[in-house]
DOBA-335136 format. One record per residue (C-alpha): residue number from 1; residue in one letter; x, y, z. Coordinates in nm, 3 decimals, m for minus. Layout:
! DOBA-335136
  resi  resn        X        Y        Z
   NUM     a        X        Y        Z
...
This chain:
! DOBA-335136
  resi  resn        X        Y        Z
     1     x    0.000    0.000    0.000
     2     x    0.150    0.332   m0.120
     3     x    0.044    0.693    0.050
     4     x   m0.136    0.936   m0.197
     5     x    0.008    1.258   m0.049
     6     x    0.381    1.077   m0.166
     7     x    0.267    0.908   m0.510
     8     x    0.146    1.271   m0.592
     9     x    0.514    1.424   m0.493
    10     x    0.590    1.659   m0.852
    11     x    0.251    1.606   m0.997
    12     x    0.102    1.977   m1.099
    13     x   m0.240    1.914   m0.913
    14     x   m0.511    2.192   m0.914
    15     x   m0.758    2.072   m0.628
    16     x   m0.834    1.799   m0.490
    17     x   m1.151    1.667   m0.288
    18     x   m1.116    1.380   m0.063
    19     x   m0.817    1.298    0.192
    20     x   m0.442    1.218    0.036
    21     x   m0.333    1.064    0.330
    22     x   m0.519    0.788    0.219
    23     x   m0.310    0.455    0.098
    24     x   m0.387    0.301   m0.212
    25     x   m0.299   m0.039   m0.344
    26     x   m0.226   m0.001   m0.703
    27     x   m0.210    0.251   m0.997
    28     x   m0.389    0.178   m1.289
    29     x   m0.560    0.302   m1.610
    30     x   m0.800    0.054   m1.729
    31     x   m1.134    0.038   m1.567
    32     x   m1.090   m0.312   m1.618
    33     x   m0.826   m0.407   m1.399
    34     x   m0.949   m0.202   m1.101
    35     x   m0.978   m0.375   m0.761
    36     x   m1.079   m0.237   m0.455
    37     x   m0.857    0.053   m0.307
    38     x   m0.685    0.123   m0.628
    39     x   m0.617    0.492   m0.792
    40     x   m0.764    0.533   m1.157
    41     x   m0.624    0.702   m1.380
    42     x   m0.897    0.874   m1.631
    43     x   m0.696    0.946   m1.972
    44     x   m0.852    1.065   m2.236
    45     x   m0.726    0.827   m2.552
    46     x   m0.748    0.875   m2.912
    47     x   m1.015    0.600   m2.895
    48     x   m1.141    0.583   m2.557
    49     x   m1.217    0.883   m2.278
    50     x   m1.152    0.682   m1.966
    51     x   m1.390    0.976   m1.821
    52     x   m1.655    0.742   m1.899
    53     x   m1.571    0.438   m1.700
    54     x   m1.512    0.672   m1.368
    55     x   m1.816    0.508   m1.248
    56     x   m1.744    0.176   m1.302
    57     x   m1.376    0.206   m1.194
    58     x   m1.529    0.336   m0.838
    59     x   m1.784    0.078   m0.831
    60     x   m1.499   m0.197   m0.893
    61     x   m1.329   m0.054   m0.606
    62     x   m1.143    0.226   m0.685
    63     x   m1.099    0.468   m0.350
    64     x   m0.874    0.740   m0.563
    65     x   m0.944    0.906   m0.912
    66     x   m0.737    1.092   m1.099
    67     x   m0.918    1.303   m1.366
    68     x   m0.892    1.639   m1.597
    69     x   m1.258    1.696   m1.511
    70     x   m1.449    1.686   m1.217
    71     x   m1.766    1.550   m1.217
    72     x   m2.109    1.698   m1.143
    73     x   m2.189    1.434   m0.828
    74     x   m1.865    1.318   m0.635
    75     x   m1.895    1.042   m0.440
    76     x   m1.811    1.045   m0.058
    77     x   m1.523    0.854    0.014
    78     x   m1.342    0.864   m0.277
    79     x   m1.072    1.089   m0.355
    80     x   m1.061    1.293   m0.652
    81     x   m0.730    1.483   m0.808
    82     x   m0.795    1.747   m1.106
    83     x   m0.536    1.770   m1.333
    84     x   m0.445    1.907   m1.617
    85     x   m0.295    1.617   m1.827
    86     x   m0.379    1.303   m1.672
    87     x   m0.114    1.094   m1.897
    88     x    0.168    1.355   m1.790
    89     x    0.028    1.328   m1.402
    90     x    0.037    0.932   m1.480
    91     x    0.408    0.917   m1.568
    92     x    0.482    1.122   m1.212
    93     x    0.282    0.942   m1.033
    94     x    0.423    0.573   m1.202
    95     x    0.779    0.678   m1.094
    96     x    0.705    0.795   m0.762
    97     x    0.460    0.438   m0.703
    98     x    0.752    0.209   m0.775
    99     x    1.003    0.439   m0.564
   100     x    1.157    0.627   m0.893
   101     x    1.387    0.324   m0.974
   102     x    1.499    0.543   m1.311
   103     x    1.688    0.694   m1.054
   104     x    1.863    0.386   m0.902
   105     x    2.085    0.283   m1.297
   106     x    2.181    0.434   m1.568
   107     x    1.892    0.426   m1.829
   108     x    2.002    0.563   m2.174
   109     x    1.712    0.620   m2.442
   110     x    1.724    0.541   m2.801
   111     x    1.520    0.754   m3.032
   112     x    1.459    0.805   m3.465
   113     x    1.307    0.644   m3.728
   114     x    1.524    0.372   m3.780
   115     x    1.758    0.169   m3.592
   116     x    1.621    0.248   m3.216
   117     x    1.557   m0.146   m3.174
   118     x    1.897   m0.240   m3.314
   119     x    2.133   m0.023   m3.128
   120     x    1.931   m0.048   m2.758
   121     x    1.934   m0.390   m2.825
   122     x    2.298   m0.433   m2.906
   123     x    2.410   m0.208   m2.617
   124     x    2.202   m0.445   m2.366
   125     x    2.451   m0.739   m2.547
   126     x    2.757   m0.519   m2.548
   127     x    2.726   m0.409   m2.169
   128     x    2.616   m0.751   m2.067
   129     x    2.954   m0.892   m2.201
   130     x    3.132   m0.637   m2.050
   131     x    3.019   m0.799   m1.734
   132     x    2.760   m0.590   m1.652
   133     x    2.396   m0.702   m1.539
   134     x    2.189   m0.468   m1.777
   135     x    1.847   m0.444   m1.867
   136     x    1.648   m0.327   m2.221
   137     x    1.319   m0.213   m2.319
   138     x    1.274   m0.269   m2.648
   139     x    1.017   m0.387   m2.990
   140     x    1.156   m0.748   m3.006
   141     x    1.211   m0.756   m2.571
   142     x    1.242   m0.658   m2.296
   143     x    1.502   m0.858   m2.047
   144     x    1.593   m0.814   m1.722
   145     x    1.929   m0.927   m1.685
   146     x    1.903   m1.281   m1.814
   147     x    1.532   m1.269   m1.779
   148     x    1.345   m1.237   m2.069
   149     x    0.968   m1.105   m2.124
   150     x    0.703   m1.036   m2.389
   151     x    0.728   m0.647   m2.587
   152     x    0.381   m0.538   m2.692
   153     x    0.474   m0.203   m2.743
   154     x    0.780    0.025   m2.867
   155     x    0.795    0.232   m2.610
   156     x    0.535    0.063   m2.306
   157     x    0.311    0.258   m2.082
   158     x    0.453    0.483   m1.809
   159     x    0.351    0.148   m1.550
   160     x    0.468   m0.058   m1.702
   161     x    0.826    0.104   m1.770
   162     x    0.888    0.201   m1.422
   163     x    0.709   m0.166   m1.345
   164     x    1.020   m0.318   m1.504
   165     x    1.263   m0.067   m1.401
   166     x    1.158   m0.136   m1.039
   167     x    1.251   m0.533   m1.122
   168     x    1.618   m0.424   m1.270
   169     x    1.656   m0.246   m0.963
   170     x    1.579   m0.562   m0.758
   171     x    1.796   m0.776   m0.991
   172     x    2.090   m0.556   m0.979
   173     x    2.085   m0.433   m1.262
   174     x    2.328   m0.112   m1.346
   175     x    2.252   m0.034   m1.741
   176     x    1.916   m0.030   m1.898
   177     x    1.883    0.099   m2.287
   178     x    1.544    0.161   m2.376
   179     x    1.375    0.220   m2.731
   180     x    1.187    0.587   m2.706
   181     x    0.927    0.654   m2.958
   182     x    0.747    0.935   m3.085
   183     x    0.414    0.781   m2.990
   184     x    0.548    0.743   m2.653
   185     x    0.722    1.104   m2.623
   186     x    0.411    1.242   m2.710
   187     x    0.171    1.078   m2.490
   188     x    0.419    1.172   m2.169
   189     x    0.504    0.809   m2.127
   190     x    0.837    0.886   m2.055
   191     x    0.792    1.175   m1.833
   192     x    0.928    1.130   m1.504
   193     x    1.211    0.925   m1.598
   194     x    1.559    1.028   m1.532
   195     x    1.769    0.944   m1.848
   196     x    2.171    0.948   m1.858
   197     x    2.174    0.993   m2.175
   198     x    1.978    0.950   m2.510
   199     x    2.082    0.896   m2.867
   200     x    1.969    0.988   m3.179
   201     x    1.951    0.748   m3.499
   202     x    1.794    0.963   m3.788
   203     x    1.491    1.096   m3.938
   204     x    1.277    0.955   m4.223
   205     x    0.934    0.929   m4.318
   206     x    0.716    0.775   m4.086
   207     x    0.425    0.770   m3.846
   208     x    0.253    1.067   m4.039
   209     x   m0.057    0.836   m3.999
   210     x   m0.037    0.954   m3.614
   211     x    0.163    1.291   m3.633
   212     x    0.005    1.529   m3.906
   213     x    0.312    1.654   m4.049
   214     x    0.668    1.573   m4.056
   215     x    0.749    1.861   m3.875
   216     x    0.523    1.768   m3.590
   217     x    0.686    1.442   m3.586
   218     x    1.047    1.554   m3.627
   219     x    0.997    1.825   m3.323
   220     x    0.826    1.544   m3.074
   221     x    1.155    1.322   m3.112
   222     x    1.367    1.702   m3.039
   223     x    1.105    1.725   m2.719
   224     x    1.304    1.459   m2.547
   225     x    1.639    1.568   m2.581
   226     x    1.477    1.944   m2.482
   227     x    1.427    1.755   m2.124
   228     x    1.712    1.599   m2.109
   229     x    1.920    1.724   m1.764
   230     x    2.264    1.891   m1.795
   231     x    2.392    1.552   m1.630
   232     x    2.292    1.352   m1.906
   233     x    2.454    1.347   m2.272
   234     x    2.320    1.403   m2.601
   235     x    2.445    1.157   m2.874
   236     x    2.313    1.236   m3.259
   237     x    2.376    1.129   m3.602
   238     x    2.553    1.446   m3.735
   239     x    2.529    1.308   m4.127
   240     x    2.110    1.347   m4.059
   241     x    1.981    1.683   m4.178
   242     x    1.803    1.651   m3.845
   243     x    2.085    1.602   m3.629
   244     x    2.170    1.897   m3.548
   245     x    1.792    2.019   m3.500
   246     x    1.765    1.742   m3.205
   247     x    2.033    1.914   m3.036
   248     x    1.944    2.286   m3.044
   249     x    1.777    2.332   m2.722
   250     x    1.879    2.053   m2.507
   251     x    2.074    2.127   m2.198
   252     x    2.308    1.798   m2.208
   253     x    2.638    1.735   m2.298
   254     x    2.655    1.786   m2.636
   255     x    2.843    1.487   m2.917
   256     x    2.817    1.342   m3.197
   257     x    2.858    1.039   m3.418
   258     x    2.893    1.020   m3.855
   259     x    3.072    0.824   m4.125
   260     x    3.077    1.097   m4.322
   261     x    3.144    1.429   m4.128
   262     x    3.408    1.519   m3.876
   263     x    3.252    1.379   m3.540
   264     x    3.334    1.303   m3.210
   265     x    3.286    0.953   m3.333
   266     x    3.374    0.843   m3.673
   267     x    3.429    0.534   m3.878
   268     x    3.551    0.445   m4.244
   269     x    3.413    0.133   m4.395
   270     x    3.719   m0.059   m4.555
   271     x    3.589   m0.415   m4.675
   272     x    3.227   m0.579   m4.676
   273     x    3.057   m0.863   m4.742
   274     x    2.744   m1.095   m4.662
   275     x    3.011   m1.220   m4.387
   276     x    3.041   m0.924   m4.207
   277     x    3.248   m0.600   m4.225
   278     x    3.598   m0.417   m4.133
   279     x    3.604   m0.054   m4.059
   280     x    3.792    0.154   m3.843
   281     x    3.614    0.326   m3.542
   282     x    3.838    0.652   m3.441
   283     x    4.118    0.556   m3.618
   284     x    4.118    0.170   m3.494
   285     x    4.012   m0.147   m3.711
   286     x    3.732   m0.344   m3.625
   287     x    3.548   m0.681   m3.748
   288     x    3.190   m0.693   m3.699
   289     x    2.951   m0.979   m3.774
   290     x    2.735   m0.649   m3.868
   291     x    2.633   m0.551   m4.190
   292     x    2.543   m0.260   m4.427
   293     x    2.656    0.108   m4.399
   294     x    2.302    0.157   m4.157
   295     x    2.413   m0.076   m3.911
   296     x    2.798    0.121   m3.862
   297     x    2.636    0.385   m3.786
   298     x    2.445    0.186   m3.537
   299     x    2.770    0.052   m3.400
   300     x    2.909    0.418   m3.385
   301     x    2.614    0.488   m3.160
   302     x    2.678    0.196   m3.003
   303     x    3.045    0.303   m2.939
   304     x    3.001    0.616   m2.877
   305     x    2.766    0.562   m2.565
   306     x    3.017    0.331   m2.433
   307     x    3.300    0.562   m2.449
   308     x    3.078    0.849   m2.303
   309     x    2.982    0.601   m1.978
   310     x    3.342    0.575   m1.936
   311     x    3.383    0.236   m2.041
   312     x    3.754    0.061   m2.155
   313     x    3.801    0.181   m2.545
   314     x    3.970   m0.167   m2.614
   315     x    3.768   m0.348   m2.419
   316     x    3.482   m0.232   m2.588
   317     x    3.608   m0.248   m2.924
   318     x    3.675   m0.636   m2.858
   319     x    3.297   m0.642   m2.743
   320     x    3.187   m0.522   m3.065
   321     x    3.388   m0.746   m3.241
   322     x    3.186   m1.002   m3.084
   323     x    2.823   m0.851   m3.151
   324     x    2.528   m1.048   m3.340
   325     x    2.259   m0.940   m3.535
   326     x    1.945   m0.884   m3.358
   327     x    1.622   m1.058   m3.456
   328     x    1.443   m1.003   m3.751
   329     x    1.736   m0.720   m3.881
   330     x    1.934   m0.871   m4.159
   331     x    1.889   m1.221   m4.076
   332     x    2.003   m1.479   m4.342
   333     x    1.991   m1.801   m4.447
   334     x    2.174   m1.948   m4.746
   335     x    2.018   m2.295   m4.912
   336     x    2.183   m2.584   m5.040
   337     x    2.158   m2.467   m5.371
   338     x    2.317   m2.123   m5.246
   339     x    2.040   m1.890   m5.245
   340     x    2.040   m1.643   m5.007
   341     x    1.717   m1.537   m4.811
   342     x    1.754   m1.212   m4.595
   343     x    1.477   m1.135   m4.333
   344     x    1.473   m0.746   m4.228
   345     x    1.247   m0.543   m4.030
   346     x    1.263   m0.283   m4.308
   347     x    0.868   m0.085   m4.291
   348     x    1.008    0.273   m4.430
   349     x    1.129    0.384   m4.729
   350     x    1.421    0.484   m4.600
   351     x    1.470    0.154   m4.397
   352     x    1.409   m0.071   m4.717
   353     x    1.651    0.152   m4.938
   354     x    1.884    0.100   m4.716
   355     x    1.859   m0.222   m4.702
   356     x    1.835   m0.332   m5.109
   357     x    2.140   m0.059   m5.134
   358     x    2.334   m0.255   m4.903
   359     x    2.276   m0.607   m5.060
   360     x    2.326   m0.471   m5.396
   361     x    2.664   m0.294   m5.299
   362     x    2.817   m0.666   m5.139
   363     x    2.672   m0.905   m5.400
   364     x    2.856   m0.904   m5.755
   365     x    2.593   m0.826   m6.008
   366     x    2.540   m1.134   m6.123
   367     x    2.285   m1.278   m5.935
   368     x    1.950   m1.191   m5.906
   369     x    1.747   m0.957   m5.599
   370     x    1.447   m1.104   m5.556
   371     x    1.258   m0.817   m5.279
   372     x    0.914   m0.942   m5.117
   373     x    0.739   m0.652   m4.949
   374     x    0.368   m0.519   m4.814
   375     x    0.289   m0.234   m4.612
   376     x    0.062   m0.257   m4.285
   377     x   m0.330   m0.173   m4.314
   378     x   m0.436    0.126   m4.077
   379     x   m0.062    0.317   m4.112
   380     x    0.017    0.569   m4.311
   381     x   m0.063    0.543   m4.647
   382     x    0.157    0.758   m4.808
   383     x    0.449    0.556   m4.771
   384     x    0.312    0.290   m4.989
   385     x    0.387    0.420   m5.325
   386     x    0.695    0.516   m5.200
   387     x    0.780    0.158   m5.100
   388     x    0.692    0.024   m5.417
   389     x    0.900    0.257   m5.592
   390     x    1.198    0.170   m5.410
   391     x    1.152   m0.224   m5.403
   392     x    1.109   m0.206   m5.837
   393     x    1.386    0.022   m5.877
   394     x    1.652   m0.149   m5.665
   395     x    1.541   m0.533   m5.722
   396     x    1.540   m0.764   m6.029
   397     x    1.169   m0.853   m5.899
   398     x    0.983   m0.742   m5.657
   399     x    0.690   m0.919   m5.485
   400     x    0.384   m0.726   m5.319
   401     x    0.210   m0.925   m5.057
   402     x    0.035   m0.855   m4.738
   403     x    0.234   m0.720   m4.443
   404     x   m0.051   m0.670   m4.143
   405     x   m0.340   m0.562   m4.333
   406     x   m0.517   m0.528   m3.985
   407     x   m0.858   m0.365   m4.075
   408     x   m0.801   m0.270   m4.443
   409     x   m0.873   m0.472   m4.742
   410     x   m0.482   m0.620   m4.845
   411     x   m0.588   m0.586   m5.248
   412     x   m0.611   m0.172   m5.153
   413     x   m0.295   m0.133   m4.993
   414     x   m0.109   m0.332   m5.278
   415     x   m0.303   m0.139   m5.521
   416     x   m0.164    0.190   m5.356
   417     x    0.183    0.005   m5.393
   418     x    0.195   m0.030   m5.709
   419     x    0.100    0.324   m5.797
   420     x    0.487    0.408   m5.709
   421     x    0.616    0.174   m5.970
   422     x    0.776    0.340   m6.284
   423     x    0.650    0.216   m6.645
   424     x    0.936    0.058   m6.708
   425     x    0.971   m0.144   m6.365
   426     x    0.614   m0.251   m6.427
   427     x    0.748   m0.589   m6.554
   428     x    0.965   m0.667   m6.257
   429     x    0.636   m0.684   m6.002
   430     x    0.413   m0.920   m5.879
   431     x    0.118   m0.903   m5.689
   432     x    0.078   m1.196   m5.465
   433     x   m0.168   m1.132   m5.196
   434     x   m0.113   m1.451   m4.930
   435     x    0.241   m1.359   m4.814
   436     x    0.302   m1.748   m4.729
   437     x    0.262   m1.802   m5.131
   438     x    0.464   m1.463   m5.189
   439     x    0.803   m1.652   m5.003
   440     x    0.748   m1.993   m5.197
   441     x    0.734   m1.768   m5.535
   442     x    1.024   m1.610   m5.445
   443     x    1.195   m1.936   m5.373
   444     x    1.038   m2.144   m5.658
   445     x    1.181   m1.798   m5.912
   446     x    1.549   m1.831   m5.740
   447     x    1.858   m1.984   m5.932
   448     x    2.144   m2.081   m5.764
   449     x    2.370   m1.771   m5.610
   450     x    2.011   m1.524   m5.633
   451     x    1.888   m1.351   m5.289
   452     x    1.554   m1.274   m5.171
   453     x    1.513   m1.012   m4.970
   454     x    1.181   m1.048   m4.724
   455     x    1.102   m0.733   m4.550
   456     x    0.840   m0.554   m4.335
   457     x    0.779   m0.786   m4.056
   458     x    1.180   m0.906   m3.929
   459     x    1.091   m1.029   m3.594
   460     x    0.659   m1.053   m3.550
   461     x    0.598   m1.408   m3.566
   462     x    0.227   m1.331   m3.648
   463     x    0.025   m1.164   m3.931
   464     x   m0.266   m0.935   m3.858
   465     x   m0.588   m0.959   m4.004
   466     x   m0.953   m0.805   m3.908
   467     x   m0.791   m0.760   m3.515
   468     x   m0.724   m1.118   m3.539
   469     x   m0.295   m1.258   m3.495
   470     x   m0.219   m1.518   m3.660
   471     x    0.090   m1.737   m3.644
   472     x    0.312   m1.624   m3.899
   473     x    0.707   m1.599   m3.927
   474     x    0.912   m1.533   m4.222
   475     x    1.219   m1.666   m4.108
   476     x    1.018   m1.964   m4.014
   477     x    0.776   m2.021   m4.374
   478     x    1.160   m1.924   m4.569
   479     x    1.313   m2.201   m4.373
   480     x    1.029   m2.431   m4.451
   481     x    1.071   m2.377   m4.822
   482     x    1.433   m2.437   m4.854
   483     x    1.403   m2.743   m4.633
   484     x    1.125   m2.874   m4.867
   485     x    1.379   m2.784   m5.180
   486     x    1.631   m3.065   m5.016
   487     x    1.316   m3.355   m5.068
């Protein structure tokens, strides 16, 4: 049981009617989970007001409410906080139930359009071989030292952050990297967290099904650098346009990372291949397993935090060394008859560009790209041409199938694909709706030495249709087709 006089410690309260020296049990914000002496939240959602299920949340049980408006009858016995911004008083309020364990470690955030999952992850792998116990909130995971548990959301609710924070904390855990996202920024679920630091990746279209424009979006990723504390530092991609707009108003230490710019941090790319890459990082050569000219710059962010947490430079360049892909980001498999089948994560344009540009820089020439893409249903749709554009132009063929068509009608969104392909790439696309059949037409059109790139989904292992998940892994149904090549 938790006083509410210190769970509302920092929250900007404008009355209140009731007693806060009463204790509560839990915090929560769905009227569905209250039980009795709990506080409920009342946010007001996109979808949902959860003004509306005051009642029920008091009738459940609920002894404290916290709301942005008061209502006409109040009901004795109950305590009732007005606020302005219920998902901002929330975030407080999380940190302060569970004892403010951002506090207690070093939490660094991770924030752009691509590579947020890829770097936090790899810094939770990089610290832990370093020897330290270290935690990550991420897409594919979220782990707890060597305790692993479900992601169902980029960046999770303010709870349930400081819910797993608290459990680091309990493990011993020193280092926690943590994927921010704009969707999270802007709904305050970060608020309330102390960060040591926080690193920018880059800026590309995105999201604009969410934030209006891209300058919307582009100034809610600056917002969390703007609160960053002068204790923390402030790592960006200085080769992004955008780089240099993250850092403008931020009172943290200011650095940098690029391949291409002088930088604080700075690597040349010297060989590649499908095997992996050497580079040099400040002057030193590395090996990494890593590959693409996207993922150094990961590893320079990667790096770079490292060096600015005071960690060993050769110790940590020997660490990186050792680094493996992480799920679903250029994953690969290579058949007996030598095709290779890459699985990426790749949902942008600027992600999958990346991506064919790096597998058509390594491979000779003489093989053929075979690129299997969709775009999710309910998400910005002006991306989709876009992606089609980009998966004709850069591949020999290029297969349109479903991604998550969620709500929307999968023929549509393909439709809307296609609408980016150039007259003369028209003969280089398919349309193959069931995205099971799109892989074994990829596989059945590959000669010996082609690839197949299969991007969108990299780590979901299910495919959603009409709100309903279904089992589905590409890794898994590419696997299954090359096995069924050996019979």
């Amino acid at each position: 049981m938790k006083l509410v006089k210190n769970i509302l410690k920092g929250v900007s309260v404008n009355s209140i009617i009731g007693d806060q020296s009463i204790a509560i049990n839990t915090v929560v914000f769905d009227s569905r989970k209250v039980v009795d002496n709990d506080m409920f939240v009342a946010i007001k959602g996109a979808l949902v007001d959860g003004h509306a299920y005051i009642d029920k949340a008091i009738k459940l049980g609920a002894k404290a409410v916290v709301l942005e408006e008061m209502p006409v009858d109040v009901i004795e016995g109950v305590l009732y906080i007005l606020v302005d911004d219920s998902q901002s008083a929330l975030a407080t309020i999380a940190a302060n139930y569970y004892d403010n364990p951002s506090n207690k470690l070093t939490l660094v955030g991770v924030t752009g359009t691509n590579g947020k999952t890829t770097i936090a992850s790899l810094l939770y792998q990089l610290f832990s071989n370093l020897g330290y116990s270290s935690g990550l909130l991420s897409t594919v995971r979220i782990m707890v030292g060597d305790n692993q548990f479900e992601a169902t959301h980029t960046t999770p609710d303010s709870l349930t952050i400081n819910k797993y924070l608290s459990k680091m904390i309990e493990s011993g855990v020193s280092y926690c990297f943590m994927e921010v996202s704009s969707h999270g920024i802007h709904q305050k679920r970060t608020e309330g967290l102390h960060f040591k630091g926080g690193i920018f990746t880059n800026l590309s279209h995105d999201h604009l099904d969410y934030h209006e424009t891209f300058a919307e979006y582009r100034d809610v990723k600056k917002s969390f650098f703007d609160q960053l504390p002068k204790s923390a530092f402030a790592l960006t991609n200085i080769d992004d346009k955008n780089g240099v707009i993250m850092l403008q108003n931020t009172k943290a230490n200011k650095h940098n990372y690029a391949l291409k710019t002088l930088a604080d941090f700075k690597a040349k790319i010297l060989e590649k291949s499908f095997s992996g890459t050497l580079l040099t990082i400040n002057g030193i050569e590395v090996w990494t397993k890593l590959i693409g000219e996207f993922n150094m710059y990961n590893l320079l962010a990667i790096y770079g935090t490292a060096m600015l947490l005071e960690q060993d430079q050769m110790e940590v360049l020997t660490a990186i060394s050792q680094l493996t892909s992480v799920s679903g980001r250029f994953q690969y498999i290579v058949s007996e008859n030598n095709v290779t089948a890459i699985v990426d994560y790749a949902h942008t344009p600027d992600a999958l560009k990346n991506v064919l540009e790096t597998i058509n820089d390594i491979r000779s020439g003489n093989e053929n790209l075979i690129t299997i893409v969709g775009c999710g249903g309910d998400r910005d749709v002006t991306k989709r041409p876009k992606m089609g554009h980009i998966a004709s132009q850069l591949s020999n063929q290029a297969i349109f199938t479903s991604d998550n068509p969620r709500t929307e009608d999968p023929e549509t969104i393909l439709e809307q694909m296609e609408k980016g392909v150039t007259p003369e790439n028209y003969r280089k696309t398919l349309a193959v709706l069931n995205r099971k059949q799109a892989i074994k037409t990829a596989v059945k059109l590959a000669s010996d030495g082609d690839i197949i790139l299969i991007a969108g989904k990299g780590h979901e292992n299910y495919q959603e249709i009409n709100g309903v998940k279904h089992h589905f892994d590409d890794l898994e149904e590419v696997t299954n087709c090359f096995n069924q090549l050996k019979n």
